[in-house]
gemmi code that builds the backbone of each chain (N, CA, C; Angstrom):
import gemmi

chains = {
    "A": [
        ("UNK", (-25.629, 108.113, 56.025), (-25.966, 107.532, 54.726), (-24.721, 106.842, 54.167)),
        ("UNK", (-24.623, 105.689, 53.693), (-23.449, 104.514, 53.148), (-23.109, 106.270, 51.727)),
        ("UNK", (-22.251, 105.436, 51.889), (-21.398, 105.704, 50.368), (-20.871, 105.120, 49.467)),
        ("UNK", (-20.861, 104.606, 48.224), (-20.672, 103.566, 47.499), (-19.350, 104.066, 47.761)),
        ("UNK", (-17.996, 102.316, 47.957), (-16.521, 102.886, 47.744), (-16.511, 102.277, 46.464)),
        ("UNK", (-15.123, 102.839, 45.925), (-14.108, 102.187, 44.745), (-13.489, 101.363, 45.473)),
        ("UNK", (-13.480, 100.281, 44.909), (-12.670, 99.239, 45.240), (-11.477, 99.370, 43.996)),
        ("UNK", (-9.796, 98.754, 44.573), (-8.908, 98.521, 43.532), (-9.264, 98.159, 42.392)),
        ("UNK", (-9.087, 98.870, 41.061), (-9.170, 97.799, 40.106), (-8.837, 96.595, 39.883)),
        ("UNK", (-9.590, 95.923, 39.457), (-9.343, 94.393, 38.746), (-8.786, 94.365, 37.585)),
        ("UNK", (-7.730, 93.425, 37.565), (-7.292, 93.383, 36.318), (-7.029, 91.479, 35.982)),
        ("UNK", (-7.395, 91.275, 34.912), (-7.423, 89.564, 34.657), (-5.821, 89.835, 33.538)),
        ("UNK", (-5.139, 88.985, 33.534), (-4.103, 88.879, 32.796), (-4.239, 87.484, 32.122)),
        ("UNK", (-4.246, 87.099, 30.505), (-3.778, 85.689, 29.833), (-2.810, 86.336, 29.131)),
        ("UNK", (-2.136, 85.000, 28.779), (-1.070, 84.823, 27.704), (-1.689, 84.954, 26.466)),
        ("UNK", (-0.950, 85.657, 25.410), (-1.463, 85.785, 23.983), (-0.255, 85.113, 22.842)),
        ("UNK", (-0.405, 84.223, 22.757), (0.834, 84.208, 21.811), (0.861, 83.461, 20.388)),
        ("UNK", (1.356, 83.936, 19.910), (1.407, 83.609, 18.190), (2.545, 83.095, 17.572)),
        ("UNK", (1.923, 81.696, 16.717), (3.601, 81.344, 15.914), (3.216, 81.819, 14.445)),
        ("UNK", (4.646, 82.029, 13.625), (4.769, 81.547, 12.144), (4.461, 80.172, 11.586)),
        ("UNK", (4.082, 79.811, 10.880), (4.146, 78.611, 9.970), (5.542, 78.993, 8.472)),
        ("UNK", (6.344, 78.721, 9.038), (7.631, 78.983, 7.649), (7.783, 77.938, 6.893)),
        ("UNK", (6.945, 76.389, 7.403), (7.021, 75.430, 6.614), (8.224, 74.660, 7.521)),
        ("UNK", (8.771, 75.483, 8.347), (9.934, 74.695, 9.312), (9.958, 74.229, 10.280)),
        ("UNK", (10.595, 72.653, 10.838), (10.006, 72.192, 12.004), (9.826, 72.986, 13.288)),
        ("UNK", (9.098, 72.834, 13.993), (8.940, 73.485, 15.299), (10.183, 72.785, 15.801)),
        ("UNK", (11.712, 73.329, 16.067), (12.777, 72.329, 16.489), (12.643, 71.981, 18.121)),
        ("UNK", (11.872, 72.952, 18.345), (11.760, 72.889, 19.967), (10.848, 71.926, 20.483)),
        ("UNK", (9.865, 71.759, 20.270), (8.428, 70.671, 20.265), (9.142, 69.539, 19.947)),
        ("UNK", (9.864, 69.053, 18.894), (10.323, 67.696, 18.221), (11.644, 67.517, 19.038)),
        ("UNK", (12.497, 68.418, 19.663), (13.960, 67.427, 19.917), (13.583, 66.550, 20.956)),
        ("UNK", (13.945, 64.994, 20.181), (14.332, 64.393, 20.971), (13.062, 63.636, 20.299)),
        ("UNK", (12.421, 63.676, 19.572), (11.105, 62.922, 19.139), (11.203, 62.865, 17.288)),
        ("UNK", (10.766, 61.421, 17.058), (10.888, 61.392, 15.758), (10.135, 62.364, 15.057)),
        ("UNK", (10.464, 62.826, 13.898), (9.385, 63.401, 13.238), (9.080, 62.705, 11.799)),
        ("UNK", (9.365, 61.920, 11.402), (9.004, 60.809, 10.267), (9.181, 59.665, 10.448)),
        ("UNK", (8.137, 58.827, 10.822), (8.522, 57.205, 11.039), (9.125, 56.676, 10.124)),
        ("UNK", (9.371, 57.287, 9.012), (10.080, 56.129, 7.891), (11.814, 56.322, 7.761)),
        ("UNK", (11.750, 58.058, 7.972), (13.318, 58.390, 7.762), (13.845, 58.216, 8.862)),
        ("UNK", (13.456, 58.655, 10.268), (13.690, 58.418, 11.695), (14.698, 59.404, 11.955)),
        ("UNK", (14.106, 60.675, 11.468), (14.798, 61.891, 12.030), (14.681, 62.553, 12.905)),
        ("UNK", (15.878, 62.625, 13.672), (15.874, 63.436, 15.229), (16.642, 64.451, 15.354)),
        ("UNK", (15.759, 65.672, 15.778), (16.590, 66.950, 15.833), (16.676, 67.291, 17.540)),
        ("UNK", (17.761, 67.434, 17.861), (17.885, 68.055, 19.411), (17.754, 69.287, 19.608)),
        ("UNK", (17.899, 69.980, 20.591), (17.273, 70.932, 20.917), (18.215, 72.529, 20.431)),
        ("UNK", (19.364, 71.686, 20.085), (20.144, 73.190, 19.550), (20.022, 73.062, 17.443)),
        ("UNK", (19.032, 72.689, 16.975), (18.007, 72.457, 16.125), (19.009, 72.120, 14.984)),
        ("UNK", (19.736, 70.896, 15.380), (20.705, 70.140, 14.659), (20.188, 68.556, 14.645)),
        ("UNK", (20.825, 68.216, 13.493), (20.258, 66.561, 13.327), (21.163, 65.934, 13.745)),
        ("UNK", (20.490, 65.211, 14.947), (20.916, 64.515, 15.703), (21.903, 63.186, 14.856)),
        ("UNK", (23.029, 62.919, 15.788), (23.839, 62.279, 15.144), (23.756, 60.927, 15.182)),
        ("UNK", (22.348, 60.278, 15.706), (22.022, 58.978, 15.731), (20.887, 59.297, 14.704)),
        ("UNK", (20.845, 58.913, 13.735), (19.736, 58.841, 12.420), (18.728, 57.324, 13.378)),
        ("UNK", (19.237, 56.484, 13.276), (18.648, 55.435, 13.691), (18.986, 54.578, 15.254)),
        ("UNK", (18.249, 53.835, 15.679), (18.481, 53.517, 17.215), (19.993, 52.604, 17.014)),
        ("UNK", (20.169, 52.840, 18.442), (21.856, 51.799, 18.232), (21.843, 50.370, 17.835)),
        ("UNK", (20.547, 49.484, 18.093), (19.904, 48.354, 17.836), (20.363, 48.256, 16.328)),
        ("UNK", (19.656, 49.102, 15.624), (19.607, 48.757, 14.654), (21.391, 49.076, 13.645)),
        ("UNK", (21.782, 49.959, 13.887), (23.148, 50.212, 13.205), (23.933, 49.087, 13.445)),
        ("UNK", (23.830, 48.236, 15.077), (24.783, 47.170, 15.200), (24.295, 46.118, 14.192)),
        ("UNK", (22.863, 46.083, 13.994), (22.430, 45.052, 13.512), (22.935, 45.063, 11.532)),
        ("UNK", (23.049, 46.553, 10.807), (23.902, 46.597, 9.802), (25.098, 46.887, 9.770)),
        ("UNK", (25.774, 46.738, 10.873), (26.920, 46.597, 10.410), (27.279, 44.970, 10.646)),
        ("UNK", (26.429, 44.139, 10.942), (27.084, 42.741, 10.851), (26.311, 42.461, 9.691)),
        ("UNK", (25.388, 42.671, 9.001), (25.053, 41.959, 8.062), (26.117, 42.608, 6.701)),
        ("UNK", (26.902, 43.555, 7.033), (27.674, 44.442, 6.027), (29.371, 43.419, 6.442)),
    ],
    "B": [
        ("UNK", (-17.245, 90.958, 49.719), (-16.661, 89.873, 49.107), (-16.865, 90.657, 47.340)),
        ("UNK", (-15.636, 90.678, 46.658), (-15.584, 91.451, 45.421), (-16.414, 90.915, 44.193)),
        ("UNK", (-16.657, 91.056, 43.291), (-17.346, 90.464, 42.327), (-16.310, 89.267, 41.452)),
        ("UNK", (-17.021, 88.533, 40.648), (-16.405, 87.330, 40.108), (-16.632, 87.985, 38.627)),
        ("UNK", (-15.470, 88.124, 37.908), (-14.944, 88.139, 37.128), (-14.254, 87.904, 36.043)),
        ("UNK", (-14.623, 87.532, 35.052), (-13.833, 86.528, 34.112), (-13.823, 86.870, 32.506)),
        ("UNK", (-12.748, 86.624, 31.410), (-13.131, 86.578, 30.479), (-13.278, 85.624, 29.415)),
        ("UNK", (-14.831, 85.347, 29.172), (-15.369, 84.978, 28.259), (-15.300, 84.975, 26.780)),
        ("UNK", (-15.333, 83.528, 25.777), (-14.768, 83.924, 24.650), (-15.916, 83.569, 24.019)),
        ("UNK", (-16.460, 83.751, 22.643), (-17.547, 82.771, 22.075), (-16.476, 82.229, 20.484)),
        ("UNK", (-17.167, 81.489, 19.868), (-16.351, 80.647, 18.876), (-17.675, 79.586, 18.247)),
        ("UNK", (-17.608, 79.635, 16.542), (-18.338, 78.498, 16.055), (-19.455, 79.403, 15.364)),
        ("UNK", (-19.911, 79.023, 14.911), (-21.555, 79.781, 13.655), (-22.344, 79.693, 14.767)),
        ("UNK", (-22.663, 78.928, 15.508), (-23.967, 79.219, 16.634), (-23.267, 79.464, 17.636)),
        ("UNK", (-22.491, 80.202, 18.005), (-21.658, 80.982, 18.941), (-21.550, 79.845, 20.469)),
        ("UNK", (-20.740, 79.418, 20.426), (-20.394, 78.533, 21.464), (-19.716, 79.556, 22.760)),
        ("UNK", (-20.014, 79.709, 23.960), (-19.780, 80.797, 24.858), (-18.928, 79.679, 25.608)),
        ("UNK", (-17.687, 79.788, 25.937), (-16.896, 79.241, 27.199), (-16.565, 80.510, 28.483)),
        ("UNK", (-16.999, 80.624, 29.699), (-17.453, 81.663, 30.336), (-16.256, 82.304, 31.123)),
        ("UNK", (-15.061, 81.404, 30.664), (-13.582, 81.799, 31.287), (-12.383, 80.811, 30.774)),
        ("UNK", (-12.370, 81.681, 29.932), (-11.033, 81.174, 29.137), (-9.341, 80.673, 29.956)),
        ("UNK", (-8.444, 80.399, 29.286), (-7.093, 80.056, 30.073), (-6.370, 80.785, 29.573)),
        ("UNK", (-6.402, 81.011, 28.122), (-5.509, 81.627, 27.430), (-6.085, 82.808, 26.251)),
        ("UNK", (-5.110, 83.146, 25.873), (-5.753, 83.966, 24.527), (-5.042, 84.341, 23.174)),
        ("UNK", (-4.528, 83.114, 22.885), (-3.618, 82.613, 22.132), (-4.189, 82.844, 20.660)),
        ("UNK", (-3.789, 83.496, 19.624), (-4.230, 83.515, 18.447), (-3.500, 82.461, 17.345)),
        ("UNK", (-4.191, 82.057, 16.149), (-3.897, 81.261, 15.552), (-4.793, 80.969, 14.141)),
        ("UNK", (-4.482, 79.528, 13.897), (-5.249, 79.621, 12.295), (-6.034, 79.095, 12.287)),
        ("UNK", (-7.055, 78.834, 13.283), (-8.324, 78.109, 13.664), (-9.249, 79.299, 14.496)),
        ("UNK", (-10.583, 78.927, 14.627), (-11.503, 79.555, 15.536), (-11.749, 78.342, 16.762)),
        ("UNK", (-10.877, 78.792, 17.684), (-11.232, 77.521, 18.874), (-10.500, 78.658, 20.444)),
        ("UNK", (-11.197, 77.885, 21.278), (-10.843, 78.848, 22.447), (-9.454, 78.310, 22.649)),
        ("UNK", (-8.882, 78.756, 23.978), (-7.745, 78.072, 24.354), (-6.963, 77.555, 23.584)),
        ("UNK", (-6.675, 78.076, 22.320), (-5.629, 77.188, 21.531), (-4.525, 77.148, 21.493)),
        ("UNK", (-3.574, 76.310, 21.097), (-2.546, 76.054, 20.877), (-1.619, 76.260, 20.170)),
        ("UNK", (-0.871, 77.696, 19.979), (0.146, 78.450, 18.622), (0.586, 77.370, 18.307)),
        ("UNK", (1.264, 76.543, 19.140), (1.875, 75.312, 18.415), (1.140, 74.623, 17.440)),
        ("UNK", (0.104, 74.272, 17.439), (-0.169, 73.778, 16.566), (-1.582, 74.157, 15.421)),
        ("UNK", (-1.505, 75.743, 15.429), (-2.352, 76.228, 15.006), (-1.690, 77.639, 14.378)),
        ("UNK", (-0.209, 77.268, 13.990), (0.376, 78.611, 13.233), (-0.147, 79.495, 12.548)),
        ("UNK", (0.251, 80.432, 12.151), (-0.114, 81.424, 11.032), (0.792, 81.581, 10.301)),
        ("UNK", (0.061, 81.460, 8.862), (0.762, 81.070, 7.544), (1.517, 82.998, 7.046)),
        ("UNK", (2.263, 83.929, 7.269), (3.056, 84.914, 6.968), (2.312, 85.056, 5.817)),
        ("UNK", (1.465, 86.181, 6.113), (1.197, 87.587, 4.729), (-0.664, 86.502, 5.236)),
        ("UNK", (-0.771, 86.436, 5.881), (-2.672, 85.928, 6.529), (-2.580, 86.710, 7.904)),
        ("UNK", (-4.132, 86.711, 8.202), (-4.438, 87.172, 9.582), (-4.830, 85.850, 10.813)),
        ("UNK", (-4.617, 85.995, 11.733), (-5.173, 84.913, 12.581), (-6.540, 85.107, 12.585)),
        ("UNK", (-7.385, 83.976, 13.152), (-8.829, 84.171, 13.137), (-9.524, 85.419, 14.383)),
        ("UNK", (-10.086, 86.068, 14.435), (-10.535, 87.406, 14.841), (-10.649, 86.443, 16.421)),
        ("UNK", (-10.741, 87.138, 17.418), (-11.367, 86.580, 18.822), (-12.776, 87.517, 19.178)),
        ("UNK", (-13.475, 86.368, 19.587), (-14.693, 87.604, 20.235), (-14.464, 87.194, 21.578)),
        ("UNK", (-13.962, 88.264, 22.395), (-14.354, 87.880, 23.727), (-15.010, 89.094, 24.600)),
        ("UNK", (-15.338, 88.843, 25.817), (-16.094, 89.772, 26.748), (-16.101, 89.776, 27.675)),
        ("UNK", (-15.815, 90.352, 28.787), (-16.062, 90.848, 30.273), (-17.188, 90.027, 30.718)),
        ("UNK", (-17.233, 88.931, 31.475), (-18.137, 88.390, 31.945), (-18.296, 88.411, 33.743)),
        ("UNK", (-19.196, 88.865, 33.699), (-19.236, 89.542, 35.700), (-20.531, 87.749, 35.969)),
        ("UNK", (-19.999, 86.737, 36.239), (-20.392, 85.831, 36.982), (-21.244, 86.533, 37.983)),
        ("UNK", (-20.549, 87.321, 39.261), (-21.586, 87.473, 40.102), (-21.374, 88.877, 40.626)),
        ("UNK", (-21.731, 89.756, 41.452), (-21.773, 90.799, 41.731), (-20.963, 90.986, 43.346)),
        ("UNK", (-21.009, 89.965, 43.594), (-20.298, 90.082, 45.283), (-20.789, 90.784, 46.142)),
        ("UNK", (-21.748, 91.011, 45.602), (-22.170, 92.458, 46.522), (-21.899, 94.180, 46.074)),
        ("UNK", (-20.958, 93.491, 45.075), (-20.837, 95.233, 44.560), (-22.170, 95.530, 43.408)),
        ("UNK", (-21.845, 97.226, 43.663), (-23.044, 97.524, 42.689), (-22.368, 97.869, 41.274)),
        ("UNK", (-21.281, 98.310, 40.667), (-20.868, 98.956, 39.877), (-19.508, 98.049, 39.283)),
        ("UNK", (-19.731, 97.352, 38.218), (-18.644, 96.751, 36.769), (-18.295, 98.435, 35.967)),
        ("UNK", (-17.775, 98.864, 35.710), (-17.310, 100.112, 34.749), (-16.138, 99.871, 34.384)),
        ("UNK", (-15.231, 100.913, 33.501), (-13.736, 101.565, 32.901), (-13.341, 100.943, 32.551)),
        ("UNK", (-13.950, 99.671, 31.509), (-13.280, 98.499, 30.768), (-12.181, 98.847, 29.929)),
        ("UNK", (-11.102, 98.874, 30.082), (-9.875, 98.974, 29.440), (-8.879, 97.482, 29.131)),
        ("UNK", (-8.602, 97.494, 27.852), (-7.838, 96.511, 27.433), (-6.887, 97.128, 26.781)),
        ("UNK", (-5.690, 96.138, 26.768), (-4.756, 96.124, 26.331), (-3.111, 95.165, 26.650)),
        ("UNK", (-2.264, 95.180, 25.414), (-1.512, 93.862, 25.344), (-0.300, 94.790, 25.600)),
        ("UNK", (0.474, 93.904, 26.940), (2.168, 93.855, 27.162), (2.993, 93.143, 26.536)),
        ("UNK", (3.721, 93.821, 25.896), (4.893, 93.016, 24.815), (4.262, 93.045, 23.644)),
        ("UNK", (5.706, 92.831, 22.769), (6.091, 93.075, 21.177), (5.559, 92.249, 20.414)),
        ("UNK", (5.092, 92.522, 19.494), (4.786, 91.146, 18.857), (5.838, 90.675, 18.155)),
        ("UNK", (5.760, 89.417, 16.641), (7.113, 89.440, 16.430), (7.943, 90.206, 15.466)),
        ("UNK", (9.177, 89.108, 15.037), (10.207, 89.649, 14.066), (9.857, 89.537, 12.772)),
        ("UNK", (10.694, 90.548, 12.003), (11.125, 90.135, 10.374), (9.161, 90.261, 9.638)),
        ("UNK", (9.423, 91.959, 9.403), (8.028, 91.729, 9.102), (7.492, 92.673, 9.864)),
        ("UNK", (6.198, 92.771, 9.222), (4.856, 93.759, 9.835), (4.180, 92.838, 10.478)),
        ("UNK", (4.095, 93.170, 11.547), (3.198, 92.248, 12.332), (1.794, 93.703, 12.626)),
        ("UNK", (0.380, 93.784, 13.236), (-0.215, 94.255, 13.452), (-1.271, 93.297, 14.678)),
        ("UNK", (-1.830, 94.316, 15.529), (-2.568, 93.690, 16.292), (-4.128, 94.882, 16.355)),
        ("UNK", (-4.791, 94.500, 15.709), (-6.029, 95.177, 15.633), (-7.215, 94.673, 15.956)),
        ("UNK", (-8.008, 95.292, 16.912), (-8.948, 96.040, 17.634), (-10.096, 96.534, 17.315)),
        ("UNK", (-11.467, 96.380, 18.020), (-12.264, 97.463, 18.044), (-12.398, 98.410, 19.068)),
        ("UNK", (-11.412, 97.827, 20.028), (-11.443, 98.774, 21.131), (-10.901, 100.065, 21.146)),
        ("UNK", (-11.249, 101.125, 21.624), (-11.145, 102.700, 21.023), (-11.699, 103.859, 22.072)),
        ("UNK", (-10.764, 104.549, 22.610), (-11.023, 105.836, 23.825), (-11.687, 106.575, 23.090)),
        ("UNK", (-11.243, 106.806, 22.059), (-13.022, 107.838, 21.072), (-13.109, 107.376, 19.931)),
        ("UNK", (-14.618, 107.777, 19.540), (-15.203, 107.498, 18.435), (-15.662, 106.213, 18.328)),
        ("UNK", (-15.944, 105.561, 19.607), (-16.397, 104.362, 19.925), (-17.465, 103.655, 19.179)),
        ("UNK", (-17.365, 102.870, 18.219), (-18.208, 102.352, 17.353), (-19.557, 101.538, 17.854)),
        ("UNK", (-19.272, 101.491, 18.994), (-20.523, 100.978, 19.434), (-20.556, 99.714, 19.787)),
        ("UNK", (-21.210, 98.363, 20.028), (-20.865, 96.987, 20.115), (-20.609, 96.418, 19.303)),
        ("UNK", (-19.814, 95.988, 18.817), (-19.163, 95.040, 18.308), (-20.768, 94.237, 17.988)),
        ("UNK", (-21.242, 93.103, 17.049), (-21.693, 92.159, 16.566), (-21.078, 91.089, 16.472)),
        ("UNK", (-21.570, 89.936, 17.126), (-20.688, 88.547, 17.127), (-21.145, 88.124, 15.578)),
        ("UNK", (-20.407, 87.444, 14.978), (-20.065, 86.958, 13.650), (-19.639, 85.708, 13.799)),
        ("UNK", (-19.585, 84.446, 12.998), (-18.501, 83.178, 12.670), (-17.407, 83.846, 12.314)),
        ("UNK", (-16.018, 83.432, 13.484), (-15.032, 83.952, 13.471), (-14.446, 84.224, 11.969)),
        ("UNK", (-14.264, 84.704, 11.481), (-12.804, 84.140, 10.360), (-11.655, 84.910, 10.446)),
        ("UNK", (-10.929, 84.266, 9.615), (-9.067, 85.466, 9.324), (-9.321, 86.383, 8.414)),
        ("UNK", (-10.024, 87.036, 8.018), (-9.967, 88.202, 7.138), (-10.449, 89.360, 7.806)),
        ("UNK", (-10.443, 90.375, 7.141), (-10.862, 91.611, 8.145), (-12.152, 91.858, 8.694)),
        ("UNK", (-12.301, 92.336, 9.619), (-13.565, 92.736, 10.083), (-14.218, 93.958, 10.401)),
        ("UNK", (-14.968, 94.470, 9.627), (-15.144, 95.788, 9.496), (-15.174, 96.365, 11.257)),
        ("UNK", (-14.717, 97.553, 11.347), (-15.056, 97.615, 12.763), (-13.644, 97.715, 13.688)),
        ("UNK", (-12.746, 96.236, 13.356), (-11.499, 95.752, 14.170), (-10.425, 96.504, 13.356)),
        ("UNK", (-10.273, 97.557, 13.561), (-8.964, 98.006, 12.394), (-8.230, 99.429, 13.882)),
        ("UNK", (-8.433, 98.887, 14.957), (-7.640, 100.178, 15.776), (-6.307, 99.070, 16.087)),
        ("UNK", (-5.351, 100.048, 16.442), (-4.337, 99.519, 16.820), (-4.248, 99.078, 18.394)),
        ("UNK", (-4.023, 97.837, 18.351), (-3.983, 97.368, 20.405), (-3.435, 98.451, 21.154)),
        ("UNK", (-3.567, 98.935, 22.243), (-2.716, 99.693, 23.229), (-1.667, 98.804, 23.311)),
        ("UNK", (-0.804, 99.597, 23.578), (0.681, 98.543, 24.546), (0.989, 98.915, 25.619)),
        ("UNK", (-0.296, 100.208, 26.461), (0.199, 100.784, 28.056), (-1.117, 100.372, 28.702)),
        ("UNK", (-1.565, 100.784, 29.193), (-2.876, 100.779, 29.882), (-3.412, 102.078, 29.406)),
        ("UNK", (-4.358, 102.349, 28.630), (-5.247, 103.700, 28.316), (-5.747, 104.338, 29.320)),
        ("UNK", (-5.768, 105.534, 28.830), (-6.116, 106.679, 30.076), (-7.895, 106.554, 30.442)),
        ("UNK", (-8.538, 105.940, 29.634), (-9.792, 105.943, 29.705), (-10.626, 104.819, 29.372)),
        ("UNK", (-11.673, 104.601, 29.319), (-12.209, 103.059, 28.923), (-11.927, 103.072, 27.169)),
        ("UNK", (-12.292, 101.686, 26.937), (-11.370, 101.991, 25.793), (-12.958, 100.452, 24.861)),
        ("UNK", (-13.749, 99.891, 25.570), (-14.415, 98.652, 25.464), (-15.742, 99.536, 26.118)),
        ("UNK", (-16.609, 99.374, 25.701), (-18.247, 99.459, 25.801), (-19.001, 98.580, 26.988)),
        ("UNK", (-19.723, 99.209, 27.333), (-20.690, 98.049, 28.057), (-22.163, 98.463, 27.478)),
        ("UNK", (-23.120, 97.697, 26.866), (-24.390, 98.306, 26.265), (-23.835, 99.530, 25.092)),
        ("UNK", (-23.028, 99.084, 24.685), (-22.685, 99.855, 22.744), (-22.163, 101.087, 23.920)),
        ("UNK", (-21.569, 101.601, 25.207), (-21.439, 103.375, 25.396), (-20.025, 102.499, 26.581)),
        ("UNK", (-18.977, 103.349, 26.356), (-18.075, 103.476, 27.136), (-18.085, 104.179, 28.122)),
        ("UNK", (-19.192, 104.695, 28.753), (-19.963, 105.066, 30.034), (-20.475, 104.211, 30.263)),
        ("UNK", (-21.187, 102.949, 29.481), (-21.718, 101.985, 30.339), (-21.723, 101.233, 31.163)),
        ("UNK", (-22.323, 100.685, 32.484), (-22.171, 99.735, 33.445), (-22.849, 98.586, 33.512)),
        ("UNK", (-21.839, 97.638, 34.165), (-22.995, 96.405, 34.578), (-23.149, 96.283, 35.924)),
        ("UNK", (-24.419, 96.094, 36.133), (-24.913, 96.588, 37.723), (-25.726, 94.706, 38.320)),
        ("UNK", (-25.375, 93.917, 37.258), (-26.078, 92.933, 37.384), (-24.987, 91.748, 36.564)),
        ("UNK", (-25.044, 90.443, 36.716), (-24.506, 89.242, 36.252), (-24.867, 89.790, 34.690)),
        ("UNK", (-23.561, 89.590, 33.822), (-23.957, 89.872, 32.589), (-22.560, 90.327, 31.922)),
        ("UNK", (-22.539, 90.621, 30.615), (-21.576, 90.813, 29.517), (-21.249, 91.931, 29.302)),
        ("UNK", (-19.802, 92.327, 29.031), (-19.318, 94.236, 28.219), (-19.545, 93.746, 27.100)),
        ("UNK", (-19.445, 94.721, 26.130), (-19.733, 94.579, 24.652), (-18.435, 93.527, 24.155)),
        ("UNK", (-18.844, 93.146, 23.233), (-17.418, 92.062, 22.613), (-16.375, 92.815, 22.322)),
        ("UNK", (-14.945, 92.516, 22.941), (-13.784, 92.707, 22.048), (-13.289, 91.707, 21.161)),
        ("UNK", (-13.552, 92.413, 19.982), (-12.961, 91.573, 18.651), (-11.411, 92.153, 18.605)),
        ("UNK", (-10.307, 91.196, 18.608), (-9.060, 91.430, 18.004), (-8.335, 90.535, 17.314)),
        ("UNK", (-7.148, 90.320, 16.608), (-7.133, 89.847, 15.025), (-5.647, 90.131, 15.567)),
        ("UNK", (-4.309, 89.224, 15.289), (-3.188, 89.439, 14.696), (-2.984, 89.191, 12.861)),
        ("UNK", (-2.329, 91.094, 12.239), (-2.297, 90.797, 10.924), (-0.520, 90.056, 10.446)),
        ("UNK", (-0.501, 89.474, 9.689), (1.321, 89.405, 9.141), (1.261, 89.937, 7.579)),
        ("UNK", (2.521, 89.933, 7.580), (3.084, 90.451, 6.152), (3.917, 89.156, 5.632)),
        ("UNK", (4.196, 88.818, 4.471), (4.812, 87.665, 3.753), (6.342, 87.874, 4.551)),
        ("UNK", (7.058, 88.944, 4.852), (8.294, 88.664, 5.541), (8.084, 88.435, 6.991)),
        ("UNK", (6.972, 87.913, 7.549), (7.143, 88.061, 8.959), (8.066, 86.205, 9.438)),
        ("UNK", (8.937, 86.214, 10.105), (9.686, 85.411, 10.298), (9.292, 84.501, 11.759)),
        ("UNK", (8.877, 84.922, 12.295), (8.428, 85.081, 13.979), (7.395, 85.675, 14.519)),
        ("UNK", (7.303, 84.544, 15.610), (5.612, 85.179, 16.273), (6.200, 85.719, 17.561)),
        ("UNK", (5.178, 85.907, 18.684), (5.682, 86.562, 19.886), (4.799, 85.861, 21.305)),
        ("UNK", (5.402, 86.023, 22.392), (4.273, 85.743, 23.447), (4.294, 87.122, 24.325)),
        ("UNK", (2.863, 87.653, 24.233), (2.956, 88.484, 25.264), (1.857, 88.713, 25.930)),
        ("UNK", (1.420, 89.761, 26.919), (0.231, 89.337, 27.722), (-1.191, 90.212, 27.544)),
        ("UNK", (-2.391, 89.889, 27.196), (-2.957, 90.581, 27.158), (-3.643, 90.953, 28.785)),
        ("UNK", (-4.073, 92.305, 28.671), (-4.755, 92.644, 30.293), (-6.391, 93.321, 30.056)),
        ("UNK", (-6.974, 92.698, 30.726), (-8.678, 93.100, 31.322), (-8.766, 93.716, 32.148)),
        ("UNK", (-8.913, 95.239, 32.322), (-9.055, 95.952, 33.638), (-10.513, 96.471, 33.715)),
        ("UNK", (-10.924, 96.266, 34.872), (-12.347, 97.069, 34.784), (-12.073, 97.680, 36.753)),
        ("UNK", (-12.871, 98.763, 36.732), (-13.371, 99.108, 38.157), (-14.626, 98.363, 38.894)),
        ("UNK", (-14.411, 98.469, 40.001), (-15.760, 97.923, 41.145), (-16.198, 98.706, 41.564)),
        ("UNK", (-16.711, 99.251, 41.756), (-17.813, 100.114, 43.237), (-18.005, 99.096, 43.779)),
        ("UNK", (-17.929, 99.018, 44.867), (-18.528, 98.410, 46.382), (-20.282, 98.856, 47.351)),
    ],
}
model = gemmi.Model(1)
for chain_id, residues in chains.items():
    chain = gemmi.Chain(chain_id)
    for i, (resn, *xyz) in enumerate(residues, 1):
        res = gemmi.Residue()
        res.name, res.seqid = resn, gemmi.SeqId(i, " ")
        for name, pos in zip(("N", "CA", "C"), xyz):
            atom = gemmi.Atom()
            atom.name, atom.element = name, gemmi.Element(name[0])
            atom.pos, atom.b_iso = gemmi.Position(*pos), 0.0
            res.add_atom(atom)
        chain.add_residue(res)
    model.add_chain(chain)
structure = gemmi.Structure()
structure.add_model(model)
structure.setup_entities()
């Protein structure tokens, strides 16, 4: 007569994960990407403002009209 | 050949069933698979509740789905009460869960605390009884779970949740 076996358990594993909303940029998602088209602020990845505010195009282009 | 296995989430007022999720990511929306990034939780709110369930696609040939046990690896986060609550429960098993339109507030029912080991015993229902089996293509009772915060919580966390069930062959 068969015998029902146990087979290993199964186990399914996902990721669960949760952010804050502190009102503060995600610095990680944005370095290196504008996050306001008008101010043209860029934060890099050690969640500092980047020391080019604006493209190099354009700074050469005020400092000759200055 | 073992049985097919998966877990299933539902989401939406007329319960939208996706039959195998990717992730199980909580947040400030009712949507499967979402994205913490862009679905934060606002500190001192709950994320929106999850209904999900043990979905046995096919039987493989086995006769016996049983010992549904869940539970999450790793911390949740910093700065703050964080909580991760449950209807899942080794006694005093409330019975099945009722699917609802998700929301972030409490849900009568979901107030146990997540495991953080693997439980010694089933801990999730199949047919409202934690003796129950599925012997056929079909659903365990819903696990509803909910991350709560406190106004100081500073940080979220990633960690893993796990679906264990037994086979008979």
């Amino acid at each position: 007569m068969a015998t029902d076996q146990k087979l290993p358990a199964g186990c399914i594993g996902h990721k669960s994960e949760f952010l804050l909303d502190n009102g503060l940029p995600d610095y990680e998602a944005l370095a290196g990407k504008f996050i306001d088209g008008d101010s043209g602020l860029v934060f890099n990845s050690n969640k500092e403002l980047n020391a080019f505010l604006f493209p190099p195009e354009e700074k050469k282009e005020e400092q000759v009209k200055s | 050949m073992a049985a097919t296995v998966t877990i299933a989430e539902s989401n939406g007022a007329g319960e939208t069933v996706t039959a195998s999720i990717t992730n199980t990511n909580m947040g400030s929306t009712d949507a499967v698979n979402l994205s913490a990034t862009t679905y934060p939780i606002t500190p001192n709110s709950r994320s929106y509740i999850k209904y999900q369930r043990f979905n046995v696609q096919n039987m493989g040939g086995s006769s016996i789905i049983d010992n549904l046990k869940v539970w999450r690896t790793g911390s949740l986060g910093t700065g703050g009460t964080h909580a991760h609550v449950t209807n899942a429960r080794e006694t005093s098993y409330g019975g099945a869960l009722t699917y609802a339109t998700p929301v972030n507030t409490a849900v009568t029912g979901v107030d146990q605390a997540m495991p953080t080991s693997e439980p010694s015993g089933a801990n999730l229902g199949i047919g409202g009884s934690l003796s129950g089996q599925i012997t056929s293509v079909g659903y365990s009772d819903y696990l509803g779970h909910q991350i709560t915060t406190d106004a100081s919580a500073t940080a979220g966390s990633s960690s893993t949740m796990n679906y264990q069930y037994d086979e008979t062959a």
